[in-house]
C-alpha positions as CSV (number, residue, x, y, z in Angstrom):
1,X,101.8,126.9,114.2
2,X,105.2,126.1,113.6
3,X,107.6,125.3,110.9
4,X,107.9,122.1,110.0
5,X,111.8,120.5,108.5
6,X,112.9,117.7,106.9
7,X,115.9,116.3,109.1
8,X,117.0,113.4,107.3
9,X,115.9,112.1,103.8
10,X,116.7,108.8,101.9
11,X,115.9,106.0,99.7
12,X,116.7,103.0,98.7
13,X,118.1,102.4,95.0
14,X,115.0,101.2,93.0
15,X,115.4,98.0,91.1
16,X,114.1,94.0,91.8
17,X,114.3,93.2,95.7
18,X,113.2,89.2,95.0
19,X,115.2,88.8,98.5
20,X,113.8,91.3,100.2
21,X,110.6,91.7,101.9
22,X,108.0,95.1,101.8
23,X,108.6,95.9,105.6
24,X,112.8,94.8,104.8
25,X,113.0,97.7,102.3
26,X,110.9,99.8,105.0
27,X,113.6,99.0,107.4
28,X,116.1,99.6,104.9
29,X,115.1,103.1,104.2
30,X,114.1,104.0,107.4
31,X,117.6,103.5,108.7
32,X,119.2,105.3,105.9
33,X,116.8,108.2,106.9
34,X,117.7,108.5,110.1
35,X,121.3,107.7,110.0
36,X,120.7,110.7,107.8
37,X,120.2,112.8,111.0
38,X,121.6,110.7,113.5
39,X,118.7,109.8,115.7
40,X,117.5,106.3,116.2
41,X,113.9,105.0,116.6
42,X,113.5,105.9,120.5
43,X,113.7,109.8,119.2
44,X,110.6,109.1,116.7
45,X,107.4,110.0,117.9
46,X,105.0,108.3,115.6
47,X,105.1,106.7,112.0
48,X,103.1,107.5,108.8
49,X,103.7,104.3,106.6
50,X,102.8,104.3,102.8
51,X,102.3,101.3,100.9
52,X,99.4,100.1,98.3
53,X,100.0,96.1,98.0
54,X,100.2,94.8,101.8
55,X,98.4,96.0,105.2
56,X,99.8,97.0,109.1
57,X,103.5,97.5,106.6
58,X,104.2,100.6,109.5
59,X,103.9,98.1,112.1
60,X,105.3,95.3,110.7
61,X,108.3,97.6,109.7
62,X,108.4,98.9,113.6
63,X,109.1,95.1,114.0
64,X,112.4,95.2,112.5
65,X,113.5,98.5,113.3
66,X,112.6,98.9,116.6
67,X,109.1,98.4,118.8
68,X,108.5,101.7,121.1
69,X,104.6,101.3,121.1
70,X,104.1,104.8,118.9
71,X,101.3,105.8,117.0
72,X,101.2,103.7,113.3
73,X,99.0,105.4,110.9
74,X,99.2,103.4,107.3
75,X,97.9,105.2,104.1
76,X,97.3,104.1,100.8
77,X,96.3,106.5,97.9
78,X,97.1,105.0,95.2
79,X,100.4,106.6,93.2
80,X,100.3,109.4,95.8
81,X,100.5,107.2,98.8
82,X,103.9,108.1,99.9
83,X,103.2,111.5,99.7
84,X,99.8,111.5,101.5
85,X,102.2,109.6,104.8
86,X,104.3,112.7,104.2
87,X,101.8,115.0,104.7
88,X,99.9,113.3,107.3
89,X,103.3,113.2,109.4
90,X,103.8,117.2,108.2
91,X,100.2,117.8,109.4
92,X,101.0,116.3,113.0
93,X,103.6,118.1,114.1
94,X,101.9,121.0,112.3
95,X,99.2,120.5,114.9
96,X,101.7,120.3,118.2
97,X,100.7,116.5,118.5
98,X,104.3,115.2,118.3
99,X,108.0,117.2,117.4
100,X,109.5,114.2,115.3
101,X,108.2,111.8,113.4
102,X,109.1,109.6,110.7
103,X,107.6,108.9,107.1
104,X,108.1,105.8,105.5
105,X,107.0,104.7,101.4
106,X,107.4,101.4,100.2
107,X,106.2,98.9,96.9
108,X,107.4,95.5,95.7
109,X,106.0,95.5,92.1
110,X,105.8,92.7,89.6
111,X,106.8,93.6,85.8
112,X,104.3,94.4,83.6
113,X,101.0,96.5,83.3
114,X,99.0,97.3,86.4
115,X,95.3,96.0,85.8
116,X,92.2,96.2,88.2
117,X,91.3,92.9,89.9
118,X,88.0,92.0,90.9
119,X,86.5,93.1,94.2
120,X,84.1,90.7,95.9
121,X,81.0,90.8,94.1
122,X,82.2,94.5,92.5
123,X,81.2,93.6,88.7
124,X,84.2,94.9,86.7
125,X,83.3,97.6,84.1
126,X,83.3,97.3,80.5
127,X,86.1,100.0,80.0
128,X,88.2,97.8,82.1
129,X,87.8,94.9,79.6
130,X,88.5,95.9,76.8
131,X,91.3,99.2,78.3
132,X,90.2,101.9,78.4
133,X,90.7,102.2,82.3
134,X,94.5,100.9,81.9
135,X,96.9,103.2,83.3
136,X,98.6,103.5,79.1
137,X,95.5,103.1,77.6
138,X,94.4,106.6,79.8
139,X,97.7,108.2,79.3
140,X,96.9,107.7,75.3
141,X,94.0,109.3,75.7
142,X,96.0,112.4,77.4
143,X,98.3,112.7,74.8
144,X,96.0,112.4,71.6
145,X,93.8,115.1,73.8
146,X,96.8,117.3,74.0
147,X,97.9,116.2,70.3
148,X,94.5,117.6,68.6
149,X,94.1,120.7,71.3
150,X,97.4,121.8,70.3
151,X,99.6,120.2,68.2
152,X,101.9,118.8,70.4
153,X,103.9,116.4,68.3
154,X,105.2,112.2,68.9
155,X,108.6,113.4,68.5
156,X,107.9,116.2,71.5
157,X,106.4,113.7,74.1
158,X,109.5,111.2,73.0
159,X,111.8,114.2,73.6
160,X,111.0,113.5,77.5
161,X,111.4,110.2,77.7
162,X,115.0,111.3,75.7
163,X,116.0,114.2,78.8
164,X,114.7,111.8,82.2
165,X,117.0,108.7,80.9
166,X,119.9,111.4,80.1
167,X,119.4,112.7,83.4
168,X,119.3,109.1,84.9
169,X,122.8,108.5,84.2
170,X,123.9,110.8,87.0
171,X,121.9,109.3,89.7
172,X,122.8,106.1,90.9
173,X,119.5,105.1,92.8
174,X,118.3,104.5,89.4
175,X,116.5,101.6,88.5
176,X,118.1,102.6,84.7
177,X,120.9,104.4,83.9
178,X,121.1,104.3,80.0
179,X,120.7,106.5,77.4
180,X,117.8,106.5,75.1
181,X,118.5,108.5,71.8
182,X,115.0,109.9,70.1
183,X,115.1,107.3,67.2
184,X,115.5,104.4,69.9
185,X,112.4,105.9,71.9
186,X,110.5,106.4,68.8
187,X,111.0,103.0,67.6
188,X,110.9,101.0,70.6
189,X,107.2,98.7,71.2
190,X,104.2,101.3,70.7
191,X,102.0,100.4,74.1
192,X,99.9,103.0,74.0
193,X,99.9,105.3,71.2
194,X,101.9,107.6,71.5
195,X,103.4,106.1,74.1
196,X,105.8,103.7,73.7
197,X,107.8,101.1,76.0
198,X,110.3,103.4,76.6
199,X,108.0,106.6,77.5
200,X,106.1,104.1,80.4
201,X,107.4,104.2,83.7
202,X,109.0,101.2,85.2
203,X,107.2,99.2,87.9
204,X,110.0,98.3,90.3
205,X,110.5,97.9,94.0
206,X,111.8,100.2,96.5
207,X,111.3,102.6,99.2
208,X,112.2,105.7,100.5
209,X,112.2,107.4,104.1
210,X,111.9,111.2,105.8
211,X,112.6,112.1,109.4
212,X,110.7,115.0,110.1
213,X,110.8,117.4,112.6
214,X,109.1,121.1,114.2
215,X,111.6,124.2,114.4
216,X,112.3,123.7,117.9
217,X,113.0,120.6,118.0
218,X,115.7,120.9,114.7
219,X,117.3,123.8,116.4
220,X,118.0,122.2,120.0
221,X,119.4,119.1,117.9
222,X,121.4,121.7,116.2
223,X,119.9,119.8,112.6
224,X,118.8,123.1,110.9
225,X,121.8,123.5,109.0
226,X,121.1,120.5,106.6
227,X,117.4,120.9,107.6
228,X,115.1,121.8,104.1
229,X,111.9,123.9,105.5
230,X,108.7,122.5,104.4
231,X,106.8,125.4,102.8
232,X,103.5,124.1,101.6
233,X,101.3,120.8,101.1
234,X,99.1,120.3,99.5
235,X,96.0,116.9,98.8
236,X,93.4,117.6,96.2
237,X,90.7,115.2,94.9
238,X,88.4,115.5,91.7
239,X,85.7,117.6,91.9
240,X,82.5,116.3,90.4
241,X,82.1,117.0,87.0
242,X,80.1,114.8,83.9
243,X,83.7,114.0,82.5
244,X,85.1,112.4,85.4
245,X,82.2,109.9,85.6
246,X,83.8,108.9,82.3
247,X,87.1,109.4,82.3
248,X,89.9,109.7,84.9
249,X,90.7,113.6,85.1
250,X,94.7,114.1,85.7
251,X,94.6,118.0,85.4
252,X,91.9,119.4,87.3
253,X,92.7,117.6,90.4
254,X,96.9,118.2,89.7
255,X,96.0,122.5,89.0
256,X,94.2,122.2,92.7
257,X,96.6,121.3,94.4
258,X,99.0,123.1,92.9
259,X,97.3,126.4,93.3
260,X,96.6,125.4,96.8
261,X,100.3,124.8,97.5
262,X,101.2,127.7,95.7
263,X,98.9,130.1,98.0
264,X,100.3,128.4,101.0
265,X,103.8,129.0,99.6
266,X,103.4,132.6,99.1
267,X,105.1,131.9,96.0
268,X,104.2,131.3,92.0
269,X,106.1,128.8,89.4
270,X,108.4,131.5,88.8
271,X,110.0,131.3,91.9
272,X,110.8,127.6,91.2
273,X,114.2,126.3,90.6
274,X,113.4,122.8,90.0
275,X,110.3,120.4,89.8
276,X,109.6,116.3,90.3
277,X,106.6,115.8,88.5
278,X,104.6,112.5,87.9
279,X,105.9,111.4,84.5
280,X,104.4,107.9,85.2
281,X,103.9,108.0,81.2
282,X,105.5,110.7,78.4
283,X,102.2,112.3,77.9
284,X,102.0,113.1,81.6
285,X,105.2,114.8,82.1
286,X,104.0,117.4,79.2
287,X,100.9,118.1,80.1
288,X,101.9,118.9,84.1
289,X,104.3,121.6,82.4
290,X,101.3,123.1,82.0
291,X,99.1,122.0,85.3
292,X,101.9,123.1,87.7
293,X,102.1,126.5,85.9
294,X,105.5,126.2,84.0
295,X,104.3,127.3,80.7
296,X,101.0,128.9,79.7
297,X,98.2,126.2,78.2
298,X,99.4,124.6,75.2
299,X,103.5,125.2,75.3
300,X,104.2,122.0,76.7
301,X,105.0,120.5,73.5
302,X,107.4,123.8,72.8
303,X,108.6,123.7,76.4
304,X,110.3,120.5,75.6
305,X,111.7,121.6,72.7
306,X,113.9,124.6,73.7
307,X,115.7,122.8,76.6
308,X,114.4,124.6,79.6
309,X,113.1,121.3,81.4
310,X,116.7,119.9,81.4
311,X,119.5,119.9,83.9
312,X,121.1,123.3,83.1
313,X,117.9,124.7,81.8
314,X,115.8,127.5,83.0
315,X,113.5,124.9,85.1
316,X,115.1,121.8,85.3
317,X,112.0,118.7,85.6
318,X,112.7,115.2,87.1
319,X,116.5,115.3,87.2
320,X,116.3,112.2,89.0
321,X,115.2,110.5,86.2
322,X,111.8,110.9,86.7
323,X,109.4,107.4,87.1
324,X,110.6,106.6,83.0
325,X,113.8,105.9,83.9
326,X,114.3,106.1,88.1
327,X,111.6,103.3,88.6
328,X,108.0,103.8,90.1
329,X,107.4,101.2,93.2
330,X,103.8,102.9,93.9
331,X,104.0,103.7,97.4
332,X,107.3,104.9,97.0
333,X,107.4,107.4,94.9
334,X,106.0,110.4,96.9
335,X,108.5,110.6,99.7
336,X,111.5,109.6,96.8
337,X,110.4,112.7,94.8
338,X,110.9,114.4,98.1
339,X,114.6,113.2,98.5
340,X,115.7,114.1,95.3
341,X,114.2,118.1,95.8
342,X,115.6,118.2,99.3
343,X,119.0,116.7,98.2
344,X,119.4,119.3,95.4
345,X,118.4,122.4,97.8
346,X,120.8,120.9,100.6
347,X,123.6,121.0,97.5
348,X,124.8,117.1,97.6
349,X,123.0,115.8,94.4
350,X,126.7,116.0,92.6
351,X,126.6,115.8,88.8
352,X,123.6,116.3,88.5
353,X,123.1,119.2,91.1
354,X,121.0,122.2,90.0
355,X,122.9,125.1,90.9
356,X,121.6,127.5,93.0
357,X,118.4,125.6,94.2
358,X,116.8,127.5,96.6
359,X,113.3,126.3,96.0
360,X,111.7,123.4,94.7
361,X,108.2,121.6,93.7
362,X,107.3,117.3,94.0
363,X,104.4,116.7,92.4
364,X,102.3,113.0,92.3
365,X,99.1,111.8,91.2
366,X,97.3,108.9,92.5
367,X,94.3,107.9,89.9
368,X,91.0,107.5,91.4
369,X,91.6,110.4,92.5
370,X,94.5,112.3,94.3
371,X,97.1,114.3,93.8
372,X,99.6,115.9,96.6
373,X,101.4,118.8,95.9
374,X,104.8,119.8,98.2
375,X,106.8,122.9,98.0
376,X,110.2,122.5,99.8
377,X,113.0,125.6,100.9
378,X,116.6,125.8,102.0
379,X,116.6,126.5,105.0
């Protein structure tokens, strides 16, 4: 089977669109993905469109961008939507169905907290009245799990919250670019104990965009120079277990597929130089250290502490800014996670460029459940 490459890569900043439509910020980042790689729509193949709030958004986007009658297939996996297009598009030309196709996530979200609505006659549960199946209100529950298991402190799961709006200020597709000192995180509105406002990620609207293409292809369009190799992917769901009839699980299904990418791979944590992980809340981001195999069970809390997830640390995480501070538009996320690796491993993130990047991990979880898992190379 052969290699597959990402040829061109790009989002949109992240912030409030209120002029601009789902399939416009499609369009948007669609064209900035393959001006990226200076093809147009008649080189694409077929499209794998992510979004969660709207339905036909890949052909509705084709609309704007171009009608060629392709192959549409629209996903929607919750928060790992954009990643599941991604790897459905990696998967076809994996297969020898098509050599270039494109990859498309996209969200308009409204501010505030992200609640389940009623579903026909679908009674809704009693955890979801009184929030227990809120997105903070199971992110609590992470953190005080982690909190009694090990220790792990307020001021340690602030700490991140602290480093993804530091690193923020370099990137200026942003949604924030602000500095949150650990007393302002600390005492900013408690949502979720112990998260507070500024350890929850920010519901925003955007969308992001990846051109994708097999080894022979990339090489007789002479695009393998800026070309970042595609080394594994990886989609995991829970397993059945008496806990996840009760509660949502977000390591199990998050140390599946990352195993499973890592076997793929050929390749262990250790040979990481840089990781986007879901930090859709504080608690998250430390308790992934440990999923994706960064530190052994229990040192997240420590991990945090001595500097090595930080730009110029030994394993830098969510240099972007992470979902705290970069913005989280749902669908959007996957394939944006997969920009900001790729742009660090082609060597144009500037200031906040990890040196030497040779290899690195996205990682997002979709509640309910899945969880997609990429490993990206410089070619």
């Amino acid at each position: 089977m052969t290699d597959v490459y990402i040829v061109g890569i790009d989002m949109t900043r992240f912030g409030r669109y209120p002029d601009r439509t789902v399939v416009q910020l499609a369009a948007d980042a669609a064209h900035l993905a393959l001006d990226d790689c200076g093809l147009s729509t008649h080189d694409v193949q077929a499209l794998y469109s992510g979004n969660i709030g709207e339905t036909m958004t890949g052909q509705r986007t084709l609309q704007l961008i171009g009608q060629t009658g392709i192959p549409v297939v629209n996903c929607t996996n919750a928060c790992a939507t954009g990643a599941t297009a991604f790897r459905e598009g990696w998967i076809a030309i994996k297969a020898g169905l098509f050599d270039t196709v494109l990859c498309i996530g996209v969200e308009k979200m409204a501010p505030g907290m992200i609640v389940k609505k009623k579903v026909g006659n679908e009674p809704l549960p009693a955890e979801g009245l009184i929030g227990s199946e809120t997105m903070p209100a199971v992110f609590s529950a992470v953190g005080l799990e982690h909190a009694r298991k090990y220790g792990t402190t307020l001021e340690q799961f602030a700490r991140v919250s602290v480093k993804n709006h530091h690193h923020s200020i370099f990137n200026p597709k942003s949604m924030y670019r602000k500095e949150t000192p650990l007393q302002e995180v600390l005492s900013a509105e408690m949502i979720a104990y112990p998260n507070t406002k500024l350890m929850c990620s920010v519901n925003v609207d955007g969308a992001a965009a990846a051109v994708l293409m097999s080894e022979r292809r990339a090489r007789e369009r002479g695009l393998m120079g800026r070309a970042v190799r595609v080394r594994a992917s990886a989609l995991a769901s829970d397993a059945w277990s008496p806990r996840n009839q009760v509660m949502q699980d977000v390591n199990t299904v998050s140390r599946q597929a990352a195993q499973a990418a890592y076997e793929m791979a050929g390749l262990g944590p250790q040979d990481l130089q840089l990781v986007e992980l879901h930090d859709c809340f504080a608690t998250a981001e430390i308790v992934h250290y440990e999923n994706l195999g960064l530190c052994a069970e229990g040192e997240g809390g420590p991990l945090i502490d001595s500097g090595a997830t930080a730009l110029g640390g030994r394993i830098p995480v969510n240099v972007s800014g992470g979902l705290l501070s970069k913005g989280h538009p749902l669908g959007a996320t996957g394939i944006a996670n997969l920009y900001e690796v790729a742009t660090h491993l082609r060597g144009t993130a500037g200031a906040r460029q990890v040196e030497g990047a040779r290899i690195g991990l996205t990682h997002v979880v979709g509640l309910g459940s899945a969880c997609a898992v990429h490993i990206l190379e410089k070619s």
